[in-house]
N, C-alpha and C positions, 0 to 999 in steps of 0.2 A: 813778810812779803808785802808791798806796797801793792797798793788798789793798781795802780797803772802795769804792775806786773801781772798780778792775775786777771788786768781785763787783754793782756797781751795773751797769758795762757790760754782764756777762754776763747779768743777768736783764733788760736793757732787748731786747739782742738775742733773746734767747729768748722773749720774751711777744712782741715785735714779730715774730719769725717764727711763732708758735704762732697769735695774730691775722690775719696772712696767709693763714695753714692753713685756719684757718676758715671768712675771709672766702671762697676757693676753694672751700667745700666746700658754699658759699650758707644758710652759717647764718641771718642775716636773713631770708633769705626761707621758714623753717619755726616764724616765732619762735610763729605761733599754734597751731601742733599742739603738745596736751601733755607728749607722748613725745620729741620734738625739744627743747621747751623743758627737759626735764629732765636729757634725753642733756648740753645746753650747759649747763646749768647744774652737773653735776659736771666738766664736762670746765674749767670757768671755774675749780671748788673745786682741781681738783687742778693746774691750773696757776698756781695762787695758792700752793696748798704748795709745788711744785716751785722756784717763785721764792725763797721764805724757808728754803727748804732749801740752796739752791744760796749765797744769801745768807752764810747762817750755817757752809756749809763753805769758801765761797773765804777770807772775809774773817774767819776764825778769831776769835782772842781780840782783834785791832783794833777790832772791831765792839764789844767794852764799853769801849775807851779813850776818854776825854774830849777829850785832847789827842793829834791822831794824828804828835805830831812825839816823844812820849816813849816 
């Protein structure tokens, strides 16, 4: 398994447990209070960065190679 594969695993499992988290924590069901909607929408930003963070550390400099067998 190449670096760019399990840094795709790691962030599918982390957004799919951070999703979880949420769903638990009855996000949908505050989506029309504007304080809730605002609270999830940074909590969405920063688990959006964390993903491409996480990204860009597992799967190093493979992630600019065109061809990942070189």
């Amino acid at each position: 398994m190449s670096k760019v594969q399990q840094a795709l695993l790691a962030i599918a499992a982390f957004t799919g447990v951070s999703g979880y988290l949420l769903y638990m924590l009855g996000i949908g069901e505050h989506h029309a209070n504007p304080l809730w909607a605002l609270g999830t929408s940074i909590i969405f930003l920063v688990i959006l960065l964390v993903d491409v963070w996480m990204f860009f550390a597992i799967s190093g400099e493979d992630a600019f190679k065109w061809d990942p067998e070189s």
